[in-house]
GUTOR-226426 format. One line per 10 residues: their letters; for each residue x, y, z of N, C-alpha, C. Coordinates in steps of 0.02 Angstrom, whole numbers, plus 50000, padded with zeros to 5 digits. Atoms other than C-alpha are relative to their C-alpha. Example, Ala and Ser with C-alpha at 12.3 -4.5 7.8 and 13.67 -1.06 7.14 Angstrom:
as = 50045 49941 50000 50615 49775 50390 50045 50060 50000  49958 49941 49997 50684 49947 50357 49961 50055 50037
! end
This chain:
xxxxxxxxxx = 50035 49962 50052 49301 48346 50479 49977 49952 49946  50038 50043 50046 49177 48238 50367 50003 50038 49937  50017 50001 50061 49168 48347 50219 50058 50080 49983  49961 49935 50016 49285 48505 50145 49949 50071 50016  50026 49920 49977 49253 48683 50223 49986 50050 49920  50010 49939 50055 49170 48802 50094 50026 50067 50014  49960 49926 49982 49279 48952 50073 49984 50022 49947  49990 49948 50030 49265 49113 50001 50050 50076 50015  49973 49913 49990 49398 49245 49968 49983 50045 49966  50024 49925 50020 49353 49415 49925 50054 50042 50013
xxxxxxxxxx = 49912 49979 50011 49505 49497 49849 49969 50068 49936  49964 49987 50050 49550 49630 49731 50037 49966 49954  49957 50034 50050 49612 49579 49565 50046 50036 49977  49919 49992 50052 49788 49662 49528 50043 49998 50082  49947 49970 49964 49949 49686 49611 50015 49965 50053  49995 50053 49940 50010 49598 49767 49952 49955 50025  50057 50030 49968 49847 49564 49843 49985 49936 49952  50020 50041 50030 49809 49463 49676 50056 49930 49983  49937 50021 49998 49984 49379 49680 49983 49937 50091  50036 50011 49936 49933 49343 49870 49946 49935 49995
xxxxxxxxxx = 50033 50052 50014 49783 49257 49810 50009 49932 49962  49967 50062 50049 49871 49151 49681 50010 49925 50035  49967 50045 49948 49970 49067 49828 49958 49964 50039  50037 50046 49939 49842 49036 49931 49937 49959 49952  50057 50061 50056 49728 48940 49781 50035 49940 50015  49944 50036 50034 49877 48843 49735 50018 49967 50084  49981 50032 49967 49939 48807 49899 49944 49974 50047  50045 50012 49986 49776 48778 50011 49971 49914 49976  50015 50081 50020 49738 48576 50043 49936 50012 49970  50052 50009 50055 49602 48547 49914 49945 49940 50035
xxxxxxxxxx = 50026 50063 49960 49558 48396 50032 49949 50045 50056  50012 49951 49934 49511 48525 50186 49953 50051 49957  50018 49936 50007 49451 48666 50078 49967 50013 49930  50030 49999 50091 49319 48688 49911 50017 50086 50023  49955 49925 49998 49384 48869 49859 49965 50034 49964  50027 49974 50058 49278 48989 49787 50045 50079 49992  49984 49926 50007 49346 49188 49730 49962 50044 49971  50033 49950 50029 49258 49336 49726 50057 50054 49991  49948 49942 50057 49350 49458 49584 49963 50062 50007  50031 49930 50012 49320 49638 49630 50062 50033 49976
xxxxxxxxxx = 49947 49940 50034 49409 49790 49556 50015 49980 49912  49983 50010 50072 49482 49819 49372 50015 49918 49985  49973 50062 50003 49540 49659 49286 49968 49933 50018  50027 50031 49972 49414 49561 49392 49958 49919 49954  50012 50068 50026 49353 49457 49235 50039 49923 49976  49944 50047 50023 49504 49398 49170 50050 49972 50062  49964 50024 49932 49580 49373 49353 49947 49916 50008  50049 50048 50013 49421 49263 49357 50012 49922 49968  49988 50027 50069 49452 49177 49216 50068 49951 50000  49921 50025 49991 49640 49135 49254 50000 49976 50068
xxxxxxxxxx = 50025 50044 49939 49582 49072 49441 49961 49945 49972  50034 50051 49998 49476 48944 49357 50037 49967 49955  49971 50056 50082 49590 48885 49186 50067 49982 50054  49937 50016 49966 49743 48890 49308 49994 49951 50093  50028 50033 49922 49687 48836 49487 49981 49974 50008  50063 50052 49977 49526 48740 49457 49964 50010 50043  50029 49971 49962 49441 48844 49577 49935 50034 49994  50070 49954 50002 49258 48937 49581 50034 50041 49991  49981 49908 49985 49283 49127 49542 49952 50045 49940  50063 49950 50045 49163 49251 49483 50019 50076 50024
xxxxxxxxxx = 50009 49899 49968 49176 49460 49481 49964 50047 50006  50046 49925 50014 49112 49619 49523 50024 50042 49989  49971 49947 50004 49126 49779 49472 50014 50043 50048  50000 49945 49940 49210 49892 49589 50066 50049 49994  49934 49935 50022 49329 50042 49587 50026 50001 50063  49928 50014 49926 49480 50015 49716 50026 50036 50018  49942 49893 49993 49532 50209 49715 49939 50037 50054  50061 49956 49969 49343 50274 49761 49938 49963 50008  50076 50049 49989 49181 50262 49829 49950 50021 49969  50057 49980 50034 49036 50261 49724 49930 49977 50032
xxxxxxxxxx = 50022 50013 49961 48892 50241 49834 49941 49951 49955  50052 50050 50068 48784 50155 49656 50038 49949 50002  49970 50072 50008 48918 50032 49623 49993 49967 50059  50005 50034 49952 48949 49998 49791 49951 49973 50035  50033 50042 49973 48801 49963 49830 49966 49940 49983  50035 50048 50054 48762 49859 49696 50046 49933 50007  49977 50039 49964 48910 49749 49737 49991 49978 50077  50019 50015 49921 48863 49753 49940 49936 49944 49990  50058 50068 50021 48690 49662 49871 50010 49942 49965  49998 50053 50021 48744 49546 49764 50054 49950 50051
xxxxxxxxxx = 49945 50038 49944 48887 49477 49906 49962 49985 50042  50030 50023 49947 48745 49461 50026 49968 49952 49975  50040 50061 50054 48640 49367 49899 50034 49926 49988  49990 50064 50011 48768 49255 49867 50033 49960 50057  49973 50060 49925 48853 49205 50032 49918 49979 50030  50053 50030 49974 48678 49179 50077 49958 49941 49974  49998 50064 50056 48632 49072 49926 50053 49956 50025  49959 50063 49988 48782 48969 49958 50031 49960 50062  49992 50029 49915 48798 48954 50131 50078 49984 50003  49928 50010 50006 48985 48973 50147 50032 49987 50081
xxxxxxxxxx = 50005 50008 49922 49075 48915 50307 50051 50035 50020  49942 49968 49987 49203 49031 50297 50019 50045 49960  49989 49953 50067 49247 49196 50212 50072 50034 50006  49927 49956 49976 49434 49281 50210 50008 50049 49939  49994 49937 50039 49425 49459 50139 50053 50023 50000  49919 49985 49991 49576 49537 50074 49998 50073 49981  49983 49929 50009 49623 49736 50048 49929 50033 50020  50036 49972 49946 49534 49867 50136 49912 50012 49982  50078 49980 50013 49359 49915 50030 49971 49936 49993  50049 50053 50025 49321 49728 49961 50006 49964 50096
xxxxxxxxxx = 50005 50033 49912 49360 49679 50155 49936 50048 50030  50060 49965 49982 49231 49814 50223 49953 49973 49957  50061 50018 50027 49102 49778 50094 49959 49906 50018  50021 50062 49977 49103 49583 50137 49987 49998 50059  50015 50005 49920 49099 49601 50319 49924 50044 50015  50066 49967 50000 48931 49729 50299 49953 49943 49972  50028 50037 50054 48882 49598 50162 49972 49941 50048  50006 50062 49952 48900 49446 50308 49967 50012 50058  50055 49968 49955 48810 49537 50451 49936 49943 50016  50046 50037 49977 48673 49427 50516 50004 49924 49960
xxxxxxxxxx = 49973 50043 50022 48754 49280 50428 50019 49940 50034  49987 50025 49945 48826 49192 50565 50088 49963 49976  49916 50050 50051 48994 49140 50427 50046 50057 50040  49952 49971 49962 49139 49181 50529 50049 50067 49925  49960 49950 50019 49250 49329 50434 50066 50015 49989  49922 49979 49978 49435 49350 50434 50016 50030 49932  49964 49948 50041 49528 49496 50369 50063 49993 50018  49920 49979 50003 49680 49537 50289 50010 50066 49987  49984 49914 50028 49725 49740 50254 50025 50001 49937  49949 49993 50051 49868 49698 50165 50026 50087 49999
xxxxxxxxxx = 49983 49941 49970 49926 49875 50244 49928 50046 50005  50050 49955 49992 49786 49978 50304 49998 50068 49964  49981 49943 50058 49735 50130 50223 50021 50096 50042  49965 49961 49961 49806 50231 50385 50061 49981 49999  49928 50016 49957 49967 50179 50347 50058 50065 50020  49947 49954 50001 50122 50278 50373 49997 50047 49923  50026 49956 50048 50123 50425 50254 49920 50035 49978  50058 49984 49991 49937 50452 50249 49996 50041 50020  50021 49935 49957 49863 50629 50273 49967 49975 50064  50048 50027 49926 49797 50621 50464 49921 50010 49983
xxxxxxxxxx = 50066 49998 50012 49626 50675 50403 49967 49931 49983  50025 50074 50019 49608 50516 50289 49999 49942 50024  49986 50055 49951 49681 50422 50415 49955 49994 50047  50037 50021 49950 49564 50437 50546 49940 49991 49970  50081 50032 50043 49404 50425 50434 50003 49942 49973  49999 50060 50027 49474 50278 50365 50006 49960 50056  50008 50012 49910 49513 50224 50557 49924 49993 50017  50090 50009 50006 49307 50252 50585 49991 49948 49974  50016 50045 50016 49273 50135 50454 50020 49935 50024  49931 50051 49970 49399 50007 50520 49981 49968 50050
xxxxxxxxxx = 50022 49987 49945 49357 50018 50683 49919 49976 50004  50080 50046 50001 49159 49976 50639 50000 49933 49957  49985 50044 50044 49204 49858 50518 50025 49946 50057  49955 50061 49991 49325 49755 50644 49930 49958 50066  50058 50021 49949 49149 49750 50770 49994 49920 49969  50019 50060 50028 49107 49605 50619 50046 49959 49978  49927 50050 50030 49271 49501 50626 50029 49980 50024  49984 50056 49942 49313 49358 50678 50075 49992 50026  49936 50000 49980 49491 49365 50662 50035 50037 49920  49971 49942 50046 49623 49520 50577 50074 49959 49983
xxxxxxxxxx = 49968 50027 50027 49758 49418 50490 50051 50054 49989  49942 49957 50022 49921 49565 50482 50061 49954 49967  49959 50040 50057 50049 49509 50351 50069 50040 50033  49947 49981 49970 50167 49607 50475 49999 50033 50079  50014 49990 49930 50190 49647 50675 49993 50079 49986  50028 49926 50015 50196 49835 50612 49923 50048 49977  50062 49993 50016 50031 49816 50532 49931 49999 50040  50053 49983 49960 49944 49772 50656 50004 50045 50092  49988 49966 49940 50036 49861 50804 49956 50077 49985  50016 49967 50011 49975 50019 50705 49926 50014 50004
xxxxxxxxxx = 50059 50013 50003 49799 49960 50683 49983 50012 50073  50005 49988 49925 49801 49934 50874 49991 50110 50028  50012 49930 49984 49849 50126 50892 49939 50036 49976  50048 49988 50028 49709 50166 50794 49926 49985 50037  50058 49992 49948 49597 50086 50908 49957 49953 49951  50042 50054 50048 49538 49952 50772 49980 49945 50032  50003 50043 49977 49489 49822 50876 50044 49960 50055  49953 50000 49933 49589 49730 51012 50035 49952 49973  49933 50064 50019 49755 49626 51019 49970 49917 49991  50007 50090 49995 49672 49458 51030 49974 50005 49933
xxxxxxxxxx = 50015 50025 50062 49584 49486 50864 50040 49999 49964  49979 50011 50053 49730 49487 50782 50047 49942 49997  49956 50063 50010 49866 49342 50692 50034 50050 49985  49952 49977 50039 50033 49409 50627 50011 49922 49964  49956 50046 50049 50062 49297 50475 50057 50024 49946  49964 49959 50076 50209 49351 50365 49978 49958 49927  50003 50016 50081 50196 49342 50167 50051 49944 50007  49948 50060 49998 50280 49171 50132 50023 49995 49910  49976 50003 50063 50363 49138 49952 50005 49923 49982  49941 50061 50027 50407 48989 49842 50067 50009 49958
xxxxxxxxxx = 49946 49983 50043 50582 49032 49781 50003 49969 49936  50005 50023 50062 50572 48914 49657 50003 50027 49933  50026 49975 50056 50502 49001 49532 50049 50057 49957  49959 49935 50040 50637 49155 49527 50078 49968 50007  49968 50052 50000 50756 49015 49547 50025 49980 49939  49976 50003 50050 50753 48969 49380 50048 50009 49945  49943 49988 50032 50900 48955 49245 49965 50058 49944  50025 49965 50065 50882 49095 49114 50048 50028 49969  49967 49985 50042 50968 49156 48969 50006 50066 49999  49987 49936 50010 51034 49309 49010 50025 50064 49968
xxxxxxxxxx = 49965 49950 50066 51110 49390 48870 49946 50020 49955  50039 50011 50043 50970 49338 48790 49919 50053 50024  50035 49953 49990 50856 49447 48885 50021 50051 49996  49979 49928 50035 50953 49592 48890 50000 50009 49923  50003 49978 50062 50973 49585 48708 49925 50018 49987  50075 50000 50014 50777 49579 48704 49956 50070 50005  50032 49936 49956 50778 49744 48806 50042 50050 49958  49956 49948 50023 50909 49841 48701 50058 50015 50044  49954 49982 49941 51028 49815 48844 50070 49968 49997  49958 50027 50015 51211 49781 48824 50009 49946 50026
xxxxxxxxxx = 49976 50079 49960 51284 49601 48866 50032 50030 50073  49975 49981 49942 51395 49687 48996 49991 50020 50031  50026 49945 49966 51292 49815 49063 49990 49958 50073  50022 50016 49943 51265 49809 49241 49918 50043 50006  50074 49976 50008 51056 49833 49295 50001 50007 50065  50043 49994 49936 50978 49909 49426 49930 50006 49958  50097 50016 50002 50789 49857 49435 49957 49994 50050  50052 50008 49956 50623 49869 49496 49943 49989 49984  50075 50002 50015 50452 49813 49512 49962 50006 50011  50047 49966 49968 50306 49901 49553 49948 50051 49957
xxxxxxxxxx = 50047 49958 50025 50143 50027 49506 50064 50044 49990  49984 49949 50011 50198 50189 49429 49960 50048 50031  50032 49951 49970 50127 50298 49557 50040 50024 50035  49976 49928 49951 50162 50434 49674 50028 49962 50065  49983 50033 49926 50181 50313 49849 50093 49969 49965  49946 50014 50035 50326 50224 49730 50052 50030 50000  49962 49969 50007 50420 50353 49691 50050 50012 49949  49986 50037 50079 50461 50320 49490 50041 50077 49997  49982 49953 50054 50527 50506 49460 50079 49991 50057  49961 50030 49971 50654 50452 49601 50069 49951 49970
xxxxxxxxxx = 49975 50058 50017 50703 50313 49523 50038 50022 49941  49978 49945 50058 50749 50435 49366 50050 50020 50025  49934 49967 49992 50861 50541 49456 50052 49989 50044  49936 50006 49984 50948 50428 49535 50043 49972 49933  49965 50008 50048 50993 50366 49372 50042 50033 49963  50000 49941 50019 51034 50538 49322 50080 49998 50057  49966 49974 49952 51149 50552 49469 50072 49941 49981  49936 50039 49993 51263 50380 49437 50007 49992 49935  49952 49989 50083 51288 50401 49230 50030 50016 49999  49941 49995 50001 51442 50449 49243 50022 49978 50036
xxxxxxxxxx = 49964 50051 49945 51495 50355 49391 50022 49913 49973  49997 50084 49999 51485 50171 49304 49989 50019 49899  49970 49980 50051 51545 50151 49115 49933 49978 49950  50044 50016 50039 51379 50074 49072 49958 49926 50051  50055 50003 49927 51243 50065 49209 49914 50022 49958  50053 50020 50043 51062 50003 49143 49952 50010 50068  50058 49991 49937 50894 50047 49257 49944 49986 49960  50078 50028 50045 50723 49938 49209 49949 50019 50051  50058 50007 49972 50561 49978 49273 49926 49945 49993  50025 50042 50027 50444 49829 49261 49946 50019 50036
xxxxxxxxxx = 50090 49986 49973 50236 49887 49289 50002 50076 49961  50023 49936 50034 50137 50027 49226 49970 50040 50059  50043 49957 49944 50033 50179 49324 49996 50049 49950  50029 49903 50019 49973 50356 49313 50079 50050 49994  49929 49962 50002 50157 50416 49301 50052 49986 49962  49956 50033 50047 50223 50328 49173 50022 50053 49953  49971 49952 50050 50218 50474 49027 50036 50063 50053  49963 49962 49964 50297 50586 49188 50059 49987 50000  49923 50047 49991 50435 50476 49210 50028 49997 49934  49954 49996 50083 50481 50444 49024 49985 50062 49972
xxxxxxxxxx = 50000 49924 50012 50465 50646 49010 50052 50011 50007  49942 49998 49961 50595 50653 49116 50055 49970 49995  49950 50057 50030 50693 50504 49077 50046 50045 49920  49992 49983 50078 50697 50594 48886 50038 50073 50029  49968 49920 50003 50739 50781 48963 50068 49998 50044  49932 49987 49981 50877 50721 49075 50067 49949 49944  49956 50018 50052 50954 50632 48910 50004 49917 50030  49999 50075 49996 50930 50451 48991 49964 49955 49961  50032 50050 50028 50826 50370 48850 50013 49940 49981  49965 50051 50017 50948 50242 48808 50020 49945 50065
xxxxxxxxxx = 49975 50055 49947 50996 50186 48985 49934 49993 50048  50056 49996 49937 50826 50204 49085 49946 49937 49939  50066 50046 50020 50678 50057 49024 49945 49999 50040  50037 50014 50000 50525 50071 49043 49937 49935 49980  50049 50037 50041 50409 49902 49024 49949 49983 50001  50074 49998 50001 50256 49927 49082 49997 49908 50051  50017 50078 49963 50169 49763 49145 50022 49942 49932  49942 50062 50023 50268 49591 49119 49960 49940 50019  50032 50082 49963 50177 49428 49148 50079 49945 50017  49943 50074 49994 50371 49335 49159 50042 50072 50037
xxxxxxxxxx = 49942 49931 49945 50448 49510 49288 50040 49921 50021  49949 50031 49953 50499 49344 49382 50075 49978 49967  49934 50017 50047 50633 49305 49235 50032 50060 50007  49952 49938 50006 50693 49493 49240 50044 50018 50058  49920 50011 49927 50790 49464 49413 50053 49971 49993  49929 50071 50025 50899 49344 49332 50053 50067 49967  49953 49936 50026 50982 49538 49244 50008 50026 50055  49953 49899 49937 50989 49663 49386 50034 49962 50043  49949 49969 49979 51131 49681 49475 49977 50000 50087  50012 49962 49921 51039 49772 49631 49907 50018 49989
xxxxxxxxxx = 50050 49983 49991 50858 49790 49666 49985 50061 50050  50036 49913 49968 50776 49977 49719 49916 49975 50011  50074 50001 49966 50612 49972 49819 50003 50078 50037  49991 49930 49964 50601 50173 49836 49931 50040 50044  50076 49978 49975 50406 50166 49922 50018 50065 50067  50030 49964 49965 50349 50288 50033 49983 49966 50072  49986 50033 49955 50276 50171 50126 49960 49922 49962  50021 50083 50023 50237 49964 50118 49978 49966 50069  50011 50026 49953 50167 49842 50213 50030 49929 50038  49971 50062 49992 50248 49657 50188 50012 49988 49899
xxxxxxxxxx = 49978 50007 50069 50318 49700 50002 50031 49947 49989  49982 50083 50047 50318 49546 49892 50054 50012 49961  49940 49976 50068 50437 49615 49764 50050 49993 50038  49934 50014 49954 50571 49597 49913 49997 49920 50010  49988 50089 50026 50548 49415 49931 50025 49975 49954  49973 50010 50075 50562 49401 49756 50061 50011 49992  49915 49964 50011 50718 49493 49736 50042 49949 50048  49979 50032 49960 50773 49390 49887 50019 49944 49993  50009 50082 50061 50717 49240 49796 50048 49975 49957  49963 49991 50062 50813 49280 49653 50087 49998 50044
xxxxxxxxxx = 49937 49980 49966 50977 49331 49751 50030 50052 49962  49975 49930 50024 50988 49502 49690 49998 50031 50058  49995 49952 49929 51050 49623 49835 49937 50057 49993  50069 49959 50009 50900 49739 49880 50032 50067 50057  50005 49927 49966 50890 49925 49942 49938 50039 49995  50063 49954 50015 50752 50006 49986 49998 50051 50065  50022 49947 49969 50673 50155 50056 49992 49939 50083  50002 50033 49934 50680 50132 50254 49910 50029 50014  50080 49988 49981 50471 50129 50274 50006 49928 50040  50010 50046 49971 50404 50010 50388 49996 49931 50004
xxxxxxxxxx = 49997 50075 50022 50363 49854 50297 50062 49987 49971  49926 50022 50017 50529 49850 50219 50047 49985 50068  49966 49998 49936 50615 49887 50383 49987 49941 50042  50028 50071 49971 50520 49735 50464 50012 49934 49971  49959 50070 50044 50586 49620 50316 50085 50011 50002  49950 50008 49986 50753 49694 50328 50038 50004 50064  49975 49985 49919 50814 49759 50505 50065 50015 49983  49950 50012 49991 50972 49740 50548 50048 49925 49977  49965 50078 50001 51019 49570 50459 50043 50005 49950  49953 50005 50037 51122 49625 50331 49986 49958 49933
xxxxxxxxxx = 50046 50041 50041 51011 49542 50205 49981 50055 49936  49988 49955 50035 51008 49713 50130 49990 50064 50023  50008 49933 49984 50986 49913 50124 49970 50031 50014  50054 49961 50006 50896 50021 50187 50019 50065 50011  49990 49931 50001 50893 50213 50154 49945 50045 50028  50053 49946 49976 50806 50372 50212 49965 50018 49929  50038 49997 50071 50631 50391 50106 50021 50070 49974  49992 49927 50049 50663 50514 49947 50073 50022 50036  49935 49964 49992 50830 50525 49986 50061 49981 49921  49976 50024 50060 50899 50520 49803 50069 49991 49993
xxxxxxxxxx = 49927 50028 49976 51083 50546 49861 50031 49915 50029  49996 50041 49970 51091 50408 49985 49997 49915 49954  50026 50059 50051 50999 50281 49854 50068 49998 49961  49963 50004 50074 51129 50321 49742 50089 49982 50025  49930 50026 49968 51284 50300 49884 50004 49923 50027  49992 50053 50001 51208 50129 49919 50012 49938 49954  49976 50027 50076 51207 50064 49738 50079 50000 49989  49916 49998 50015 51389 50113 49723 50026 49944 50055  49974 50059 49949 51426 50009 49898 49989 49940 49972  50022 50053 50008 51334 49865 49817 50057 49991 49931
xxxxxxxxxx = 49953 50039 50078 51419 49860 49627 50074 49999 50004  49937 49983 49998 51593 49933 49684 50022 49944 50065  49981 50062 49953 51589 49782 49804 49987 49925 50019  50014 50068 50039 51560 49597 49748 50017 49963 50052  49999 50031 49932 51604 49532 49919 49948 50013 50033  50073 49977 49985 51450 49633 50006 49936 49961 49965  50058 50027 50030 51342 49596 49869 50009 49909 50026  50008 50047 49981 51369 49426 49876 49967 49961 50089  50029 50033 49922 51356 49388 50073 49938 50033 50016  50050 49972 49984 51197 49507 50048 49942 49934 49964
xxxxxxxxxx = 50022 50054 50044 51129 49375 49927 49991 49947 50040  50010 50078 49963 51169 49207 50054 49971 50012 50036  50064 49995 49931 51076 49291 50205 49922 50012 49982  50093 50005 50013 50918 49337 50099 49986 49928 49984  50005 50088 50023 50929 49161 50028 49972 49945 50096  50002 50012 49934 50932 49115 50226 49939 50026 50030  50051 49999 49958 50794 49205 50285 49931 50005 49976  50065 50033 50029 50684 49175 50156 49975 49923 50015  50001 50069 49987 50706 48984 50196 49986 50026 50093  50025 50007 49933 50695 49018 50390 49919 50043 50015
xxxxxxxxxx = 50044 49948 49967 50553 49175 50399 49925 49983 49955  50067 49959 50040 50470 49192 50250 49979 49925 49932  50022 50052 50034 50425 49014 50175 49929 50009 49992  50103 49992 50023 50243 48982 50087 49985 49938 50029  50028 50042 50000 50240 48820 50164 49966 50014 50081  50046 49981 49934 50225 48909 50329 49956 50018 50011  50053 49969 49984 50114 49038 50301 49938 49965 49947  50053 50056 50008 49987 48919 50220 49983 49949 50068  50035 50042 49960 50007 48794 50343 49971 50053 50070  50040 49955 49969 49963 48958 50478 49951 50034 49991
xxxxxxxxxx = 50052 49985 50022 49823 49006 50376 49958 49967 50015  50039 50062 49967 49744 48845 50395 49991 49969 50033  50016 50003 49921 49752 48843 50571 49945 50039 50031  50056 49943 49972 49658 48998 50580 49931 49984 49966  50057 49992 50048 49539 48944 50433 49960 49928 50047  50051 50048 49981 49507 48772 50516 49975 50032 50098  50015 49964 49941 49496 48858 50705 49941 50050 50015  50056 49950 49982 49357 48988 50667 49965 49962 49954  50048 50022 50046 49251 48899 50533 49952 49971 50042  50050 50044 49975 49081 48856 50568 49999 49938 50006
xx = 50008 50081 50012 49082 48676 50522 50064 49963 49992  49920 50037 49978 49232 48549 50576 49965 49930 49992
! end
């Protein structure tokens, strides 16, 4: 290879996916690869903005709404993505979450720049009304006609896709989400955050991090708190992110008399310091695909429990690495928390095996260096 492959990802800017992209700026040889990012969805300027002061990378946005389809916007972003992969002649494009991935692959069409998608869970996943599921299946399904290769961030992700009829087994990779522990690694002053939060020195925390939406399961997360206040003499529950359910949840929080032990903090630019307090991490989704916030936690060596959905189930199994419960089962959540704090032997050997299979499974140096097998393998120009 005489000269660095021109790449473009085409991402969403919040929430995993944009977390996702971080890694792969940052880690991605710089020697092999000039990096540009296209910023769609909310946030998209200042995501922008913080890809180029932090990374050193190209990145420019569009406007686009990540919930719905507006057939004006969208098409107004679909033209300017054709305009510019065609202006810049890119030798390689890797689209990430399900609308800015469709819109680039329509966008690349008579292009001849190879394609590769990521889902980052399709929008048939588990839980999905069947209606939405198969219309979103349709799109999927015409979409995967223009793609060179479907990148699943889990063997569930794309076994499902398969049922669906999205294209065939050879187009796809399973890469898992890889991590740098490092980062949640860090020494921190823990008294010193709880005091920050209104939270006693002694208190024990259960925490979590995630949207405040409905797939989540935030009013959940309430009553299990509700359920073990009197069980533990002074038992603390943080929520770290915001959503559409936030004044639901601290409704609730206030009417079952938990205002003092339940936190709410909205979005955190330093969540990765707030693992260094809890105790026990809750992941109560619905459903997931290759949830980052479990790495993290993993990272950290906080014992984790979560809802038994698919992508959790595929990071935990059977390894004893941590919990998994039946979804919306607010009892259950609340009999595995007690196993975890009322047992400091558990917790702990739950702690050395995530530590273990984050270092064997779920490293970033892997899934980089398997990215850039696939990125130098399909690219036009070598």
């Amino acid at each position: 290879m005489n000269r660095r492959l021109k790449l473009l990802l085409v991402s969403k800017s919040t929430g995993g996916v944009a977390s996702y992209i971080r890694m792969l700026v940052k880690g991605l040889d710089r020697e092999k690869f000039d990096i540009t990012v296209a910023c769609l969805s909310e946030n998209g300027q200042e995501f922008a903005e913080e890809l180029r002061q932090n990374y050193k990378v190209d990145a420019f946005s569009l406007a686009m709404n990540r919930y719905k389809i507006n057939p004006l916007t969208d098409a107004r972003v679909l033209i300017q993505l054709s305009a510019r992969i065609r202006r810049e002649r890119y030798d390689l494009i890797h689209a990430h979450a399900s609308k800015p991935g469709f819109l680039i692959r329509i966008a690349a069409v008579g292009t001849g720049i190879p394609v590769i998608y990521s889902p980052h869970n399709f929008a048939f996943h588990e839980g999905s009304k069947p209606l939405v599921a198969r219309v979103v299946a349709l799109f999927e399904k015409f979409a995967a006609l223009f793609t060179t290769q479907i990148i699943a961030v889990a063997k569930h992700e794309r076994d499902l896709a398969l049922k669906y009829g999205v294209g065939k087994p050879e187009l796809y990779s399973v890469i898992p989400t890889g991590i740098d522990p490092v980062l949640y690694q860090q020494p921190a002053d823990v008294l010193e955050i709880k005091r920050s939060l209104g939270i006693p020195d002694t208190a024990q925390v259960i925490g979590t991090v995630g949207r405040l939406a409905v797939p989540k399961l935030p009013i959940d997360f309430v009553r299990v708190a509700a359920e073990l206040k009197n069980d533990f003499s002074d038992l603390h529950f943080v929520w770290v992110g915001s959503g559409p359910l936030q004044e639901e949840a601290q409704a609730l929080t206030n009417e079952l008399g938990l205002k003092d032990s339940v936190h709410w903090l909205g979005h955190r630019d330093d969540a990765y310091r707030l693992y260094n307090i809890f105790n026990c991490f809750l992941l109560l989704s619905r459903w997931e695909a290759n949830p980052l916030v479990l790495l993290e936690a993993f990272s950290a060596g906080v014992p984790v429990i979560a809802s038994d959905n698919l992508g959790a189930r595929e990071l935990i199994g059977d390894g004893g690495h941590g919990i998994l419960v039946p979804v919306a089962d607010v009892s259950a959540v609340s009999n595995a928390i007690r196993s975890v704090l009322q047992n400091p032997d558990r917790a702990s050997a739950m702690k050395r095996l995530a530590l273990e299979e984050v270092s064997r499974v779920f490293s970033l140096e892997r899934m980089i260096s398997k990215i850039e097998e696939v990125y130098l393998e399909k690219a036009i120009s070598l």
